[in-house]
Structure formats: C-alpha cells, structure tokens
N, C-alpha and C positions, 0 to 999 in steps of 0.2 A: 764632064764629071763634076758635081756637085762638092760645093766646099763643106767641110762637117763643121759646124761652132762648135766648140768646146765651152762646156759651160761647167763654171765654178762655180761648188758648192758654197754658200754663205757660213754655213753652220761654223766655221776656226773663226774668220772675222768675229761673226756674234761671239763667240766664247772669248775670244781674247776681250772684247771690248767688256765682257762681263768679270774677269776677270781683275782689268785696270778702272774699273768704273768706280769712281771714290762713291762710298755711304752717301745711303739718301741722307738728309740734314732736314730737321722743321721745326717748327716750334709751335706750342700751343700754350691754352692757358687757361687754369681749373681755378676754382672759389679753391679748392682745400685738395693738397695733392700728401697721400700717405703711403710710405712705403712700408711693407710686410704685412702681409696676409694672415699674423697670428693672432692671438688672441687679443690682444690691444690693438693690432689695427684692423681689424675687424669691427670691433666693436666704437672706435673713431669712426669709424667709415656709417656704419648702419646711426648713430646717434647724433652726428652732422645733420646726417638726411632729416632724419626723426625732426630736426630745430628748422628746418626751414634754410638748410645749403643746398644750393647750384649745385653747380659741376663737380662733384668728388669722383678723384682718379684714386686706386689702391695697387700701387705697383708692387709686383711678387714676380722674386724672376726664379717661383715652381711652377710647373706647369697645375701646380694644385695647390687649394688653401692647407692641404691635409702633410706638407711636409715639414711644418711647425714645430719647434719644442711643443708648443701646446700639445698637438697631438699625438704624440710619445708620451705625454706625462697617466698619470692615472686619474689625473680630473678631480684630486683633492684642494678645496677654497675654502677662505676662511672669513669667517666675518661674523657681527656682535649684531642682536636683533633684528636678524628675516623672519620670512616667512617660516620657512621651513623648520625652524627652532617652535615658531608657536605651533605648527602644525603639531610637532611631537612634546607639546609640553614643556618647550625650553622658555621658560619667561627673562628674554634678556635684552629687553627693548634699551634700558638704561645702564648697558653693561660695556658702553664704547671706551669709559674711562680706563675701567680696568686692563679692554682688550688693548691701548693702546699701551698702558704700562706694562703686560705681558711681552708684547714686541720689541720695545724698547730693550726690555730687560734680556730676553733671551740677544739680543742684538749687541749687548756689552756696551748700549746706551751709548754707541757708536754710530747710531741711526741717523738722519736729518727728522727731528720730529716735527716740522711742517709739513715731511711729505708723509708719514706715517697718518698722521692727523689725517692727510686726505684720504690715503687710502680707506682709514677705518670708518670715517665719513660717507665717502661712497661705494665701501663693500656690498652693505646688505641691499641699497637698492637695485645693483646691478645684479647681483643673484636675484633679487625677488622678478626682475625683469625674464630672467630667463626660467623662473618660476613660472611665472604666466605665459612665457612662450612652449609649456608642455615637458621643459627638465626637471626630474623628479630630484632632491636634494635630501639627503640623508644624513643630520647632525653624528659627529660619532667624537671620540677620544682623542684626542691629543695632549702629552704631557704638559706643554707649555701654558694651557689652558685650565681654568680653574673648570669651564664649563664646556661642554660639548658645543664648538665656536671650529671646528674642522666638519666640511662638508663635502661628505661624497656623492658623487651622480649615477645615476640609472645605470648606465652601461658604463661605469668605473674606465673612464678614458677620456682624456681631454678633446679628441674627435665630438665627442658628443657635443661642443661648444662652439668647435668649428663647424660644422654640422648646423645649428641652428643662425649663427648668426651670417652664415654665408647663404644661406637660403635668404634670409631678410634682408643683407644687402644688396643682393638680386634683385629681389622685391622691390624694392625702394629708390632701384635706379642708380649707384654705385656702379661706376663704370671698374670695372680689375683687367687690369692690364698684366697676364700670365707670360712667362718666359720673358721678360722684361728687366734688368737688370739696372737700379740708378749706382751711377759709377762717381757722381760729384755733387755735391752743392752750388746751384750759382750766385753769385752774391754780389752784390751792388754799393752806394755809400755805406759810408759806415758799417759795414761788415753786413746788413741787413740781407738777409736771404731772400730771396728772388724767385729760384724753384728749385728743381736738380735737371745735372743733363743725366740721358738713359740710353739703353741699346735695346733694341729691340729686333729680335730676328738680326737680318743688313740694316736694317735701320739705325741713326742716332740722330737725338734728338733733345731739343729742351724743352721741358714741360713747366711754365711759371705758374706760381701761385700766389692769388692774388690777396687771401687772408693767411695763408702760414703752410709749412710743410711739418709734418709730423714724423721724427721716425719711430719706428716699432720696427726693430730691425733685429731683435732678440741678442745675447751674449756672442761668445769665442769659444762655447765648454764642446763645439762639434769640430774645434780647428785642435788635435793633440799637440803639435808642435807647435803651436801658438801656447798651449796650458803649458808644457817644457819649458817653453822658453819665457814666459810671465810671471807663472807663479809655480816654481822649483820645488818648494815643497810638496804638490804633487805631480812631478815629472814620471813622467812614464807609466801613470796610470793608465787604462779604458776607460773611454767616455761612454755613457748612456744616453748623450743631447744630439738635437738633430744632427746631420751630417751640414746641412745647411747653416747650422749657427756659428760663423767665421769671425764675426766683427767686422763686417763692413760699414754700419752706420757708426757705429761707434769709429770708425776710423774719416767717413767724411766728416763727421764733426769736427773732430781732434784736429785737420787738416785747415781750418778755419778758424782756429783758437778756441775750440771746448774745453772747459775743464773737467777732469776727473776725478774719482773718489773710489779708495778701497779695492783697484784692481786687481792688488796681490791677494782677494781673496775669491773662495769658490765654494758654491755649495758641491762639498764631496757627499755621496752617501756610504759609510762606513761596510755597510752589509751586500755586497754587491757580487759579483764573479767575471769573470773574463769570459767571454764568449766567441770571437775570434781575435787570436792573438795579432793574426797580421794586419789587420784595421784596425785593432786597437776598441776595439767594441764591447762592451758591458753592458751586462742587465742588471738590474737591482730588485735586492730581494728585501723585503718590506720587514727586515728582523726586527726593527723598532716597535713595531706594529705589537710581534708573536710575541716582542717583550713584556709586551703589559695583559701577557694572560700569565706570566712566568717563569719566561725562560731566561737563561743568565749569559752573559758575555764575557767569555776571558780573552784571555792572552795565551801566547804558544806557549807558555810553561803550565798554563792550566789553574792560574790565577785571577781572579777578577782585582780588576785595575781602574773599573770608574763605576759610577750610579747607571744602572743598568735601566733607567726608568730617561737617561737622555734621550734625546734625538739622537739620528743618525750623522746631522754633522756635524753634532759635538766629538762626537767619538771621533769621526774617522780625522778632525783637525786634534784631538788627542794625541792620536796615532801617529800623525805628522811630524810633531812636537818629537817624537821618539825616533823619528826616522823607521815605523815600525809598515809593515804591507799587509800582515797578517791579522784577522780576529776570527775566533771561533765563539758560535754560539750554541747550549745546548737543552733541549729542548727532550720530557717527557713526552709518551703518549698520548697522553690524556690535554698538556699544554698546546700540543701542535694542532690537536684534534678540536680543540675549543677555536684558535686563533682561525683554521679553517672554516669553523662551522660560523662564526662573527662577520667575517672580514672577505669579500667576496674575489681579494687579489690577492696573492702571494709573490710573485715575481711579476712586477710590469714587463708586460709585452708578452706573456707566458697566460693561457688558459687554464682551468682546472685539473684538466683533463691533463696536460703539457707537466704540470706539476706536483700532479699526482705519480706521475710515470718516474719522475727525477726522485723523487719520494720512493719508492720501491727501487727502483735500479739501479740509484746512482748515478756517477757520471759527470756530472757539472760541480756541484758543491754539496752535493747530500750525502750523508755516511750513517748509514741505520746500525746501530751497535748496543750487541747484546748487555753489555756490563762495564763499568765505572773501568776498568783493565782493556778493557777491547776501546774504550776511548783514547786513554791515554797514549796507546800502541800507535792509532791511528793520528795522534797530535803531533805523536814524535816526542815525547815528553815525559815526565817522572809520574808515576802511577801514585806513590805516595802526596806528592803536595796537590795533582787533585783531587784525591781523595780530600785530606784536610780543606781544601778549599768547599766541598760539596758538604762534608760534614759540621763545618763553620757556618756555612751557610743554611744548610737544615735548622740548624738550632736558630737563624735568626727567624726563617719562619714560623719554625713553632713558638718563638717568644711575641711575634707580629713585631719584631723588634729591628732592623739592620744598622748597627750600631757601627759598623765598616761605613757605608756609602750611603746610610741616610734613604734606603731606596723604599717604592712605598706600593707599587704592583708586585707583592709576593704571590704570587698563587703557587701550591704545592712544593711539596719536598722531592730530591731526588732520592729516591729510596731501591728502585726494581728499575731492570733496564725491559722492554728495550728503551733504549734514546736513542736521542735524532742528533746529530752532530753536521752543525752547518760553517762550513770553512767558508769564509768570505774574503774581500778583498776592497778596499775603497773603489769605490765609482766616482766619475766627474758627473754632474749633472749642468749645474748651471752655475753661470758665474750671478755674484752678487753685487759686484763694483760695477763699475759705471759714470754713465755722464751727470754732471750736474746738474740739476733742475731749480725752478725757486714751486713758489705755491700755484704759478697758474702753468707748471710745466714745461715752460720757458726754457730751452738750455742755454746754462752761465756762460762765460769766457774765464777767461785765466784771474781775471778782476773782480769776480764776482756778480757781472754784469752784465743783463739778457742779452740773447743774440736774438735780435729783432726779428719775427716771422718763422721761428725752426724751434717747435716741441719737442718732445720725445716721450715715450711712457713704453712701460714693458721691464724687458730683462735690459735693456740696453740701458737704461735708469740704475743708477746706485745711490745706496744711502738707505735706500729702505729696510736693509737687511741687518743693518753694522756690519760686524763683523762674524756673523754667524744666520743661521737660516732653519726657518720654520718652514716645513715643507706645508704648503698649500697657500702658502702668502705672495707665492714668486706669481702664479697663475692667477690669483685671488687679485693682487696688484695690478695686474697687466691688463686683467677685466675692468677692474672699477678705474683708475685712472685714463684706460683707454678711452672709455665712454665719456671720463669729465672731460678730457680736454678736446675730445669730438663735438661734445654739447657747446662747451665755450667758444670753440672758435667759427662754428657756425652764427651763434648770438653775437659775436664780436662786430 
C-alpha cells in the first residue's frame, strides 16, 4: 500500500506573512516636491517645469485633480490689466494701484500688503497665460471694484482651470503622484525642511526635496467640526468647500512652528441653502450677483438692515454679529429675468435647466408669490412693516436716492407681484486665515522668521483677505501666486 503525502496548501502562511509584513519604507528625492493638485499647485507644478526644473513630484492624495475647492468654485478671478479687459475695451493696464487699495480696503486693511502686492503683480499675467492656452475670460461686475477687474470663464467653473493646467503638467513631465497622502514634514538643522514623509497605497515613504517643498493644500471650510470648533461664530453652518479641504498642511506646518493669522475668520456666503442636512452640505446661490440688477435683502421682520449692493461675506459676517441664520431676498420679474438673462450661474453646482425647475416649483429656497401679503405670510412676519419697508424703498428709487444704506444698483420699484422670494441661509465656503508667508512665500515661524525650504500659496495662505473676502480673489490668488513661487524656486 502506497503512503499518501499530504500536502499543505501555502496560501494561510502567504496571508499571514502578508498580513504581519511591516510597510514597504524608501526614500527618493525630487528638485521641487508639491503637495495638492489644486489650483496653486498645479500651476507650481507646470511653471517650475516652464523655468527649467528637474524632478517635480505633485502629491494629491484624490485619486483626481478635479476634487479641489478649485473645482467646486464657479471659476470667478480677479485682476487689473489682462488681456481679456483689452479684448472687451477695459483700458486698465495702470489700474494695479487702485486694484490693490480696493482689496486692502474691502479686507478692513487687515491684509499683509506684501502679499497683496504680489498677488495683484502677478494676477494678470497668469490669467493672460491661460488666455493663450484657449480659456475664454469675460470681464463682468463686482461691487468692490470701480472697474469691471472680476473675471468669468467659458464654462463658469473652476474645473475649467484644472482642466487646462493638468493637461500641461502632463505635458511637461510633472510626475502627480494620486492616492498618495503627505502625513509630516521632514526637517533637519535648524528646522530647515528636508521633504515630507507620504503613504502611498501599503507604501510609506520619504520623498526629499532638494530646492523646497511647496504646500497648496487648500483651508478646513470641508472639515464642519473643525469650522464649530475654530470659528463659533459660524457653528453649525453647511459647508459648500471640498469635502477634501480638512487642514492638513496647515496643520504639518503649525507641527513645526508655523505661524498663523486670522483663523477665526471665513469666507461665509450669506445667500446660500442647505442641501443635505445630515452632511451638512450647501450650495450657494449667487444673490449678490441678482443684487445688482435690483433685488433687496432683508431680515425676517421684513426690514432691510445693510447696503444691499455688499458682498456676500459682508452680509453673512453681519448676520454673525447678530447671532442671526436667516436672510431673505426679494426679487421682481423682470429683476430675476434680467440677472438670468447677464449672468450664466445662479446657484453653483446647479445648471439652468436645475434652477429654472427650483424657480417654478419650489422646494429648496424659492417662493414664487403673488402679492407684497402672500410674502409677508410666507416670512412669518408683519405685512405692514414690509409694506413700509418696500414702500420706503420705492420712493428711494424714484428719487435715485437711498438715503437709508447709501446703496447705488437700484434697478426698479416693487410695485405688482408676482415676486420671487428667496430664503437663504449662510454657507462656509472658504477659510481666509492661514499660514504666514513673507514676499518670496516662504512660511514664517512663530518669530517671524523663514522656515528654510517650505512655501505655501493658495487657501492654506492668510493674510490676503484681512478680515473679509472678495470672491474671485481666493482662486485668483492661489493662481497667480501658485505660478510665482513655482517660477522662483525653479530659478533658485
């Protein structure tokens, strides 16, 4: 009788050994290592190359460039003599002085104005860049602005940006390293930074760099419990910012002595809605926008209470101030039908078609109402004082007068309904505080004093903003100073 072998299947050994098997470990080493794949490090990445850098690594732990604040926003930029202004007759080649005193000033002169300076310095070249790479740029209004210095894009979304410059870093030999997460700074004498370590897949791993690490790592306005618990004043909002933007670079810095500035504040946008309650998710609806064809802003009693010709995050930091949740806005026929027929967004993240339907049926924040009493009902509030308030207000238009709020976009009276009655709710968008920087984007230490080898540019940057925000400046910034300190430390 023949003996049988028994033979044992390998396959448990292999797994356990796979399971006990410590992380692969290695280390490499790039000219210029930048993390986040948004719009500032994008445009580092491709503008390195442009100057004559080696090895640029661009670590993004999305498995795509596309899940960026950038591309959530609606792709509005600002900046004083492009192209795109001559194209349409804007003569404002020598209008940098004023555009930087408009910034300043909406910012409560709370700004770093060195870094302002650079922005407004390198705005228009980096928009003319992506002029010439085929993005169409359309000067349009903005209050803050004496001159049409707010620029929209062809397909009204910040995708459009990443879109072209992710194509060119491609092109160019930009190595992006997807699903890759940097979890530290490494750093050597004197605090001088060395590279980051990263994970990769099972992988971990240190990646040194041999001119500087850059981050572009965007805000905390996608972390809510992080906005609760930092800046209280607005706790328990919904956010509209990536889900991706947590503060993580801003938190390796701060781990190695960065300094900060201004992170109790946030670009809120005033006009927004809740869209799921249990994620805490908002979309923003561009009422600032329909306000400058004419529509007015109050309060739940059916009063207006600020210059209706503000921005959005004057208001909704108004609101703050009050401890208030609520604005309504309200809006004729003829003013909603104009702001449509101008203005190619109404709600970011929402098509025509999506907004038209909210527009006839309701449902989110829209309330189509027959008469100045069928508003009121739907306010919850006194039918007489908004009458007075609409009838106050009539007279200021027909005088061209607002001797109340100084406001200076009156277009029509409320006279015949129907109106459009738009109940809103502040939105987080983006934070505006941040790491400290000097003028070559260097981040400070607690002393004031460069931390050797480690930029930053983007939303992760504060200062730029003060303590208030011009929407199209956060992306406008994160463009133009992306690309200086990409150029710079390639020529370094």
């Amino acid at each position: 009788m023949k003996r049988r072998t028994l033979l044992l299947s390998p396959l448990p050994f292999v797994l356990s050994s796979l399971v006990n098997a410590k992380p692969i470990e290695k280390t490499e080493t790039a000219e210029i290592v930048i993390i986040g794949a948004g719009a500032a490090g994008l445009f580092a990445a491709v503008a390195a190359k442009e100057n004559g850098a080696g090895r640029v690594v661009l670590i993004e732990k999305n498995p795509s460039p596309f899940f960026s604040s950038t591309s959530y926003s609606a792709g509005s930029v600002n900046a004083s003599g492009t192209l795109a202004q001559l194209k349409y007759g804007i003569q404002d080649i020598d209008g940098k002085e004023e555009f930087t005193e408009e910034i300043l000033r909406q910012g409560n002169y709370e700004n770093d104005k060195a870094l302002v300076a650079n922005y407004v310095k390198n705005a228009a070249p980096a928009l003319d860049w992506l002029t010439e790479k085929g993005v169409e740029l359309t000067p349009s209004t903005n209050i803050a602005f004496r001159m049409k210095r707010m620029h929209g894009c062809d397909l009204a979304t910040g995708a459009r940006y990443v879109e072209v410059l992710f194509s060119e870093a491609i092109r160019l030999g930009v190595e992006i390293w997807f699903n890759a997460k940097a979890t530290d700074l490494i750093t050597g004498k004197g605090n001088e930074v060395l590279g980051v370590k990263y994970k990769r897949g099972r992988s971990y791993g240190n990646l040194l760099a041999q001119k500087g690490v850059i981050l572009c790592t965007g805000g905390f306005a996608g972390d809510v419990n992080r906005v609760d618990r930092d800046i209280p004043k607005f706790a328990g909002l919904p956010t509209f910012a990536s889900p991706s933007s947590r503060g993580e670079g801003l938190d390796m810095a701060t781990r190695i002595g960065a300094a900060t500035h201004l992170l109790d504040y946030m670009g809120a946008y005033a006009y927004g809605f809740p869209l799921d309650e249990e994620t805490r998710r908002g979309l923003i609806f561009r009422g600032h926008v329909m306000n400058l064809y004419g529509s007015i802003t109050l309060n739940k009693a059916g009063k207006r209470f600020i210059n209706d010709d503000q921005n959005s995050t004057k208001v909704a930091q108004f609101l703050a101030s009050r401890h208030e949740r609520t604005v309504y806005q309200l809006a004729t026929e003829a003013q909603l039908s104009d702001f449509m027929k101008n203005d190619p967004i109404q709600v970011i993240g929402w098509d025509r078609t999506k907004f038209n339907q909210e527009k006839e049926e309701g449902g989110h924040f829209i309330n189509k109402v027959n008469s100045l009493e069928e508003c009121a009902s739907e306010m919850g509030g006194s039918f007489d004082t908004l009458k007075n308030t609409i009838d106050a207000y009539n007279r200021s238009v027909a005088s061209g007068n607002d001797g109340e709020f100084g406001r200076k976009f009156m277009k029509g009276q409320f006279l015949s309904g129907p109106f459009y009655l738009f109940k809103c709710t502040p939105v987080v968008g983006i934070t505006i505080g941040g790491l400290k920087v000097n003028r070559q984007m260097q981040v400070l230490n607690e002393y004031g004093e460069p931390i050797s080898k480690l930029f930053a540019a983007g939303e992760v940057v504060g200062d730029l903003h003060g303590t208030s925000y011009i929407g199209g400046c956060s992306l406008a910034g994160a463009l133009a100073l992306g690309r200086m300190v990409g150029e710079q430390l390639a020529k370094s």
